[in-house]
TIKOLDO-862721 format. One record per residue (C-alpha): x, y, z. Coordinates in nm, 2 decimals, decimal comma, m for minus. Example, Ala and Ser with C-alpha at 12.3 -4.5 7.8 and 13.67 -1.06 7.14 Angstrom:
BEGIN
<site px="1,23" py="m0,45" pz="0,78"/>
<site px="1,37" py="m0,11" pz="0,71"/>
***
This chain:
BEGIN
<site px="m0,18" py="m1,04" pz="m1,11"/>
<site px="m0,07" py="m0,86" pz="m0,79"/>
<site px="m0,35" py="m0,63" pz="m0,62"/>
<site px="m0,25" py="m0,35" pz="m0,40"/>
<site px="m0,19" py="m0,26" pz="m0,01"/>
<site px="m0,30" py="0,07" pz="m0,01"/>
<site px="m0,07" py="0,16" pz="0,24"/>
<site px="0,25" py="0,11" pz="0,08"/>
<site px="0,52" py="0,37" pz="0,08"/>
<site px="0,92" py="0,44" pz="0,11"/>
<site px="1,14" py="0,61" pz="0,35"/>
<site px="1,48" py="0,67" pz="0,16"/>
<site px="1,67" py="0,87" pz="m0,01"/>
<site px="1,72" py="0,73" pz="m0,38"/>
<site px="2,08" py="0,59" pz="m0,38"/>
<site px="2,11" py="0,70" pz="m0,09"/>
<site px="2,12" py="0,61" pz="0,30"/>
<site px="1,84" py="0,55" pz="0,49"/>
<site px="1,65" py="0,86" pz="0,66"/>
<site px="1,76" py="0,85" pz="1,09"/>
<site px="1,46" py="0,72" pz="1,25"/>
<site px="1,38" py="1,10" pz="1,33"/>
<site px="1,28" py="1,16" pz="0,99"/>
<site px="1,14" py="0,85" pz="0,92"/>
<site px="0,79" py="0,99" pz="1,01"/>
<site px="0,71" py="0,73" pz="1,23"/>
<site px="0,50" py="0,94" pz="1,48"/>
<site px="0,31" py="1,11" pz="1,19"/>
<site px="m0,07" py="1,11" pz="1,32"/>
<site px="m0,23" py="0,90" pz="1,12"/>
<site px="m0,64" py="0,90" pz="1,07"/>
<site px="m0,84" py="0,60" pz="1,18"/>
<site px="m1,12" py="0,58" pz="0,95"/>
<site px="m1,31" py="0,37" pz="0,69"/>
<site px="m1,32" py="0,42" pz="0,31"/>
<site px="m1,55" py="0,31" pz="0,03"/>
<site px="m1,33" py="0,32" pz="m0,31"/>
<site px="m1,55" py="0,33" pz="m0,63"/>
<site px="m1,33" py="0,17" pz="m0,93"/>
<site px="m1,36" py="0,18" pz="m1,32"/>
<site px="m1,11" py="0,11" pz="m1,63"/>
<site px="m0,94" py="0,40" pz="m1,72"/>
<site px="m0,75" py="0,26" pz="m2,02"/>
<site px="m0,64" py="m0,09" pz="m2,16"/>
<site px="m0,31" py="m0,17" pz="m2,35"/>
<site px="m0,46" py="m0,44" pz="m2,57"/>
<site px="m0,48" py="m0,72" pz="m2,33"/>
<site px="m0,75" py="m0,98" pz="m2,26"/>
<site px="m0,90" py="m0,73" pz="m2,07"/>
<site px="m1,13" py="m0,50" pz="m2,24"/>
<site px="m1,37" py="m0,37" pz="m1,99"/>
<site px="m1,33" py="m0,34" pz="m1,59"/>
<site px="m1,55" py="m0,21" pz="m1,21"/>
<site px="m1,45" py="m0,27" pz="m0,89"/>
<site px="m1,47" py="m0,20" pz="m0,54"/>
<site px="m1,27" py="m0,13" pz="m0,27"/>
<site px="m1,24" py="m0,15" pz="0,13"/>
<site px="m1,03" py="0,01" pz="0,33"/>
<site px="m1,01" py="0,03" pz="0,73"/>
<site px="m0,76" py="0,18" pz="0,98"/>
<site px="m0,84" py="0,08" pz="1,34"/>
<site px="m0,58" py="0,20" pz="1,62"/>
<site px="m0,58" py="m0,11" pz="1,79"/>
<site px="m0,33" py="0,06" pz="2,06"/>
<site px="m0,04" py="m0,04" pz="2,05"/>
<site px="m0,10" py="m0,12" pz="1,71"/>
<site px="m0,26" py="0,00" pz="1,37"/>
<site px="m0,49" py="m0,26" pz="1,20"/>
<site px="m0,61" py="m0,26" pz="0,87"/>
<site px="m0,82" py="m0,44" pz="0,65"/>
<site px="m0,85" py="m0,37" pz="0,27"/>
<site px="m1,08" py="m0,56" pz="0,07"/>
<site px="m1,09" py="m0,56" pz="m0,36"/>
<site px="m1,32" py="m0,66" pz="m0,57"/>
<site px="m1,29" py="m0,64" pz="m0,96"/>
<site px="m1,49" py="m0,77" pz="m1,24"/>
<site px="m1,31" py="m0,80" pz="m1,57"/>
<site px="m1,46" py="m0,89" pz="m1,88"/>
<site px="m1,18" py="m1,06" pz="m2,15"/>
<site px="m1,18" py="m0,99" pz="m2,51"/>
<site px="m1,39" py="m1,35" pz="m2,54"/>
<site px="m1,68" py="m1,15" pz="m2,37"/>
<site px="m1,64" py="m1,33" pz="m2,01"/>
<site px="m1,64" py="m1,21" pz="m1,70"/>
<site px="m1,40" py="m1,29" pz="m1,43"/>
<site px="m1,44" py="m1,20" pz="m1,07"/>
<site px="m1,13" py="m1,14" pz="m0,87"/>
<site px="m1,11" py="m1,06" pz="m0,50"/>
<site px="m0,85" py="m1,02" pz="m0,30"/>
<site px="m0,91" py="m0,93" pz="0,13"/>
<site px="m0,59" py="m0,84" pz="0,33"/>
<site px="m0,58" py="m0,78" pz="0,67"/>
<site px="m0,29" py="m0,65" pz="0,89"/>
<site px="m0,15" py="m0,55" pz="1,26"/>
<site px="0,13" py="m0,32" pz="1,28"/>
<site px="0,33" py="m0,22" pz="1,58"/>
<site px="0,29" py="0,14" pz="1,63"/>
<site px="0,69" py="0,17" pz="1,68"/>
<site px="0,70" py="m0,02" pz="1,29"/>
<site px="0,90" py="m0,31" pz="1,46"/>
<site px="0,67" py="m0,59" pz="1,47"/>
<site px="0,38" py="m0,70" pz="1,16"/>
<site px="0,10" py="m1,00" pz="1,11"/>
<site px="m0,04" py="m1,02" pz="0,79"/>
<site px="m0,34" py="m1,23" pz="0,61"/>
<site px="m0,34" py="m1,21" pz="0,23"/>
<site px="m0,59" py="m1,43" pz="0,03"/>
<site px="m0,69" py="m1,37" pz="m0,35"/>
<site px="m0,96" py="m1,56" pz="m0,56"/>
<site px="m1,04" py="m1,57" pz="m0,90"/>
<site px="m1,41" py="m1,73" pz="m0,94"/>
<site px="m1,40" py="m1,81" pz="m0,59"/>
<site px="m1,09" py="m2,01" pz="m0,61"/>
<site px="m0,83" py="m1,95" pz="m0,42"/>
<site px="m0,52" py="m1,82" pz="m0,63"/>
<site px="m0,26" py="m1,72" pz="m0,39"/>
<site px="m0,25" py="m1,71" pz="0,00"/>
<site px="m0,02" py="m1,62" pz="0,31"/>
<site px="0,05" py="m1,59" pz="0,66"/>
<site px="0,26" py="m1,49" pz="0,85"/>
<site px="0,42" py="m1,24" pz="1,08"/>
<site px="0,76" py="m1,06" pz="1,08"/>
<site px="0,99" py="m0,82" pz="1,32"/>
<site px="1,29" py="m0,57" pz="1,27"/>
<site px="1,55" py="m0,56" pz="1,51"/>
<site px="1,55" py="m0,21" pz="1,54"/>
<site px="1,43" py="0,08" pz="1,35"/>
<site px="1,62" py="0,09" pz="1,03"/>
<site px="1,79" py="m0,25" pz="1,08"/>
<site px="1,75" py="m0,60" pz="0,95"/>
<site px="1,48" py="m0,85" pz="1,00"/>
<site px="1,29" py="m1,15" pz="0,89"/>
<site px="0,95" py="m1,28" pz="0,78"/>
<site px="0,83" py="m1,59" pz="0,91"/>
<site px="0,53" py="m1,74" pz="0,69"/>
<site px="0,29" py="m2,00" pz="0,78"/>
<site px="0,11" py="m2,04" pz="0,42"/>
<site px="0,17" py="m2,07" pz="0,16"/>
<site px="0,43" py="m2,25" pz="0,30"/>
<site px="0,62" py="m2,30" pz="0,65"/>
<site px="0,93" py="m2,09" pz="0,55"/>
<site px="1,16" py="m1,80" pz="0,62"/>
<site px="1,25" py="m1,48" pz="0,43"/>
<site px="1,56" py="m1,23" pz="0,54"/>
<site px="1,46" py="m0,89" pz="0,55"/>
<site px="1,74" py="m0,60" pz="0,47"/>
<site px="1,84" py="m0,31" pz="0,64"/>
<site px="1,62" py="m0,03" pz="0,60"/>
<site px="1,26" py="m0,24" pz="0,53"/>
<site px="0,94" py="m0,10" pz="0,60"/>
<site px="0,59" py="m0,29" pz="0,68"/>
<site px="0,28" py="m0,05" pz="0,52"/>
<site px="0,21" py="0,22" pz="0,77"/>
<site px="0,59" py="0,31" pz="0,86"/>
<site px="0,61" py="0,35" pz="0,50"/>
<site px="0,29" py="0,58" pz="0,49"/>
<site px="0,40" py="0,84" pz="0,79"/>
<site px="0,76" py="0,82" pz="0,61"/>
<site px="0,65" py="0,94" pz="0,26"/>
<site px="0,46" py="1,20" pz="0,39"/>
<site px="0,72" py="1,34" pz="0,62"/>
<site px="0,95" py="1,31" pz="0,32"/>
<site px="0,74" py="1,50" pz="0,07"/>
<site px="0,66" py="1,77" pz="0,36"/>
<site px="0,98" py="1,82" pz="0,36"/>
<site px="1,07" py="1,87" pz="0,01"/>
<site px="1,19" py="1,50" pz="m0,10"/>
<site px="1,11" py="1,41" pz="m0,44"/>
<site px="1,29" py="1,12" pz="m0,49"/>
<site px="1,25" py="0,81" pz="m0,28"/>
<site px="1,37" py="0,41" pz="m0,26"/>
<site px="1,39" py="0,13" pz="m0,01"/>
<site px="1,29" py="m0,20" pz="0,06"/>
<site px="0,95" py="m0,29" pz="0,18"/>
<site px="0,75" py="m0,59" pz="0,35"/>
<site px="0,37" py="m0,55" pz="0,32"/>
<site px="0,32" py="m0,96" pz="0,32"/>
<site px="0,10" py="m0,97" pz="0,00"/>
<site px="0,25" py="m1,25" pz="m0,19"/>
<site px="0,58" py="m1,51" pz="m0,05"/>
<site px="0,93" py="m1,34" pz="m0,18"/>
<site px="0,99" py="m1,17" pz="0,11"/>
<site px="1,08" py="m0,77" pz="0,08"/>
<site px="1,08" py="m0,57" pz="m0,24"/>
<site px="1,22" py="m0,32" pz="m0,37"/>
<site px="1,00" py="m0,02" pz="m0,40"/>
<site px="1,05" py="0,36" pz="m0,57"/>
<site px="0,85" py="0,66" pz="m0,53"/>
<site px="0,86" py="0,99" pz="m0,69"/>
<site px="0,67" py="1,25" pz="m0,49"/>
<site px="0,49" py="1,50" pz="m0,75"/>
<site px="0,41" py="1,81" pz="m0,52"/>
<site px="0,32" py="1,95" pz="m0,15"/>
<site px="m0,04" py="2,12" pz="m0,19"/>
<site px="m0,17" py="2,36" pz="0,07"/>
<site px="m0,54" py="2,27" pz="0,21"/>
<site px="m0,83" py="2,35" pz="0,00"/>
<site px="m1,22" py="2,25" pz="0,02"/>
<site px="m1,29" py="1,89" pz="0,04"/>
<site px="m1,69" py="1,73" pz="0,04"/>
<site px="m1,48" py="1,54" pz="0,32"/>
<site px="m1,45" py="1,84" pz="0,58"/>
<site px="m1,17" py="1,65" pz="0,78"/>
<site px="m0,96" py="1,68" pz="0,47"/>
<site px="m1,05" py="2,07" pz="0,42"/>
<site px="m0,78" py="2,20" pz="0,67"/>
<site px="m0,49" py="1,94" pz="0,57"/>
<site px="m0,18" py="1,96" pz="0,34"/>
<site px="m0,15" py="1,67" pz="0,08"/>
<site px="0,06" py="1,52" pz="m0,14"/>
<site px="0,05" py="1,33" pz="m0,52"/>
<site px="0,30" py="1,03" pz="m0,55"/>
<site px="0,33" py="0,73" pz="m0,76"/>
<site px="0,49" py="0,46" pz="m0,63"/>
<site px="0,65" py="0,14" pz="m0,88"/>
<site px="0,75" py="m0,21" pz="m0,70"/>
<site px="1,04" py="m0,44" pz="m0,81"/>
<site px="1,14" py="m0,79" pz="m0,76"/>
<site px="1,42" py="m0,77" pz="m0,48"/>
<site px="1,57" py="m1,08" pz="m0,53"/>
<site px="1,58" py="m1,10" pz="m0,90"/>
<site px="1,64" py="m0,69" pz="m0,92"/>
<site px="1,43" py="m0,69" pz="m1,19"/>
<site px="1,42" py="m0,31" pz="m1,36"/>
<site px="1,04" py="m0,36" pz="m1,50"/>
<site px="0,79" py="m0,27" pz="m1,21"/>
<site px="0,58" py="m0,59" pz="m1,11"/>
<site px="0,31" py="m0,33" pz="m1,01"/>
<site px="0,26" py="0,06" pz="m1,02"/>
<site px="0,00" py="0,36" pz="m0,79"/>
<site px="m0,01" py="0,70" pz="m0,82"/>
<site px="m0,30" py="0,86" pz="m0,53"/>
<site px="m0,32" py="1,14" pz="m0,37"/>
<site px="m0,19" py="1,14" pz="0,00"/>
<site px="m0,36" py="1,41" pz="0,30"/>
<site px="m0,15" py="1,46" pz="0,54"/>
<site px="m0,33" py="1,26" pz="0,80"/>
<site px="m0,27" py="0,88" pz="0,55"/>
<site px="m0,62" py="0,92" pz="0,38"/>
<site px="m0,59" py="0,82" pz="m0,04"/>
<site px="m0,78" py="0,90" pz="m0,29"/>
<site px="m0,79" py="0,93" pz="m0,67"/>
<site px="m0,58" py="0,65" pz="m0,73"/>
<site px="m0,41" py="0,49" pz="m1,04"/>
<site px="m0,38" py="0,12" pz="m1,04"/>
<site px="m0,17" py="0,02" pz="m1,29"/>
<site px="m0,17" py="m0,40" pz="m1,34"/>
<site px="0,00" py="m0,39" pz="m1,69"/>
<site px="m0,22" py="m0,46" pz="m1,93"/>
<site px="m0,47" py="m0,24" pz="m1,78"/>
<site px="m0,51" py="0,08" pz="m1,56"/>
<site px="m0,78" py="0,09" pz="m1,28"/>
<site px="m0,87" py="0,44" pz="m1,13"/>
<site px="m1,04" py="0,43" pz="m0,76"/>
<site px="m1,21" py="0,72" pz="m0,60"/>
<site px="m1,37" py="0,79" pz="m0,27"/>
<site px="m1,75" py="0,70" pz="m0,29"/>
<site px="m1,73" py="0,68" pz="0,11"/>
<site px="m1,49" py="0,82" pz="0,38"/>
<site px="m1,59" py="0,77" pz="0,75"/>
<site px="m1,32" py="0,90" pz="1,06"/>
<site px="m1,33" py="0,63" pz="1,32"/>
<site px="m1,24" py="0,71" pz="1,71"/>
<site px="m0,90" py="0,66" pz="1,84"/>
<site px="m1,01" py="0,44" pz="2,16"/>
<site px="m0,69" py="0,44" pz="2,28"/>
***
């Protein structure tokens, strides 16, 4: 079972050509700050899994030339045999702020053992152009990376300069490093364009946002069933909340318990 980088999103057109970089959103201010996600089962399909909690970590740190992150999940599930199975997953990035350059660290365990784990780093040529990833673990390899790719916070500042600008319709490849087959393919449908309203969080009060959900597909196989699905709500500034994790046979929602902005040092 895949768990999510929160900061996943897409800068195209569907069927379309890729935005120029000047729409790309890549200079969209993003908001360094730390959130505390609260997460429960919000339905199950008939599974093994019959009841569900969780937390969740997320961290944005300009690092200055750079953005890193760190997102950490936690879920207990409980099976229809009445056990309980703790799975974890901690993923820690560094992007470049021009979206060229990417590290990533992804390592998931189910009862403390390790499940699935990589490594690795990765580079475009330019901004909207090729590249490759280069993994260390699982396995010393290399993955091509098409035209147009993304790494997690490009994607973010694109999405929202898409659905500020009316977009509601979105697809392109993305590289956010959480499992070894290289890019995916990745759709999102972008569900409205809200004006600000009160928040408990008063650095959200005075900031647009947006609803989106997002569905991933296996590039190389073009698989049309989604490996993985979100919906969340976007503020203009990259914070999420009241998301929809959907894993299959069961549907996580996570919401805001804790939301901290962090300085920009740089």
């Amino acid at each position: 079972m895949r768990l999510p980088a929160l900061s996943a999103a897409i800068v195209a057109l569907c069927a379309s050509a890729a935005l120029p970089a000047s729409a790309a959103g890549l200079n969209t201010a993003s908001a360094a700050h730390r959130a505390i996600y609260t997460l429960t089962l919000s339905s199950s399909r008939g599974g093994e899994v019959v009841a569900a909690t969780g937390t969740m970590g997320y961290e944005v740190i300009d690092a200055c030339d750079g953005w890193a992150v760190r997102q950490r999940l936690s879920m207990t599930l409980t099976n229809t045999d009445g056990q309980d199975i703790q799975m974890v997953s901690d993923y820690a990035t560094w992007e470049a702020k021009d979206g060229l350059k990417f590290r990533f660290h992804m390592k998931q365990t189910t009862d403390t053992a390790v499940t699935s784990q990589t490594d690795g780093d990765a580079k475009l040529e330019r901004t909207g152009g090729p590249g490759e990833a280069h993994y260390s673990v699982p396995s010393d390899t290399t993955k091509q990376l098409p035209a147009g790719t993304l790494f997690p916070m490009a994607h973010t500042s694109a999405i929202l300069a898409a659905a500020q600008s009316g977009k509601k319709f979105l697809a392109l490849p993305l590289f956010d490093g959480t499992d070894d087959s290289g890019a995916e393919d990745s759709s999102v449908v972008v569900l409205d364009w809200k004006k600000p309203e009160a928040n408990k969080y008063p650095f959200l009060s005075n900031l647009p946002s947006t609803r989106v959900r997002l569905a991933f597909f296996d590039h190389e196989s073009k698989g049309e069933v989604p490996t993985y699905q979100v919906g969340m709500r976007y503020w203009e500034n990259g914070v999420a909340d009241n998301l929809q994790m959907d894993f299959g046979d069961f549907v996580m929602d996570a919401k805001i318990s804790e939301l901290t902005p962090l300085p920009h040092k740089c």
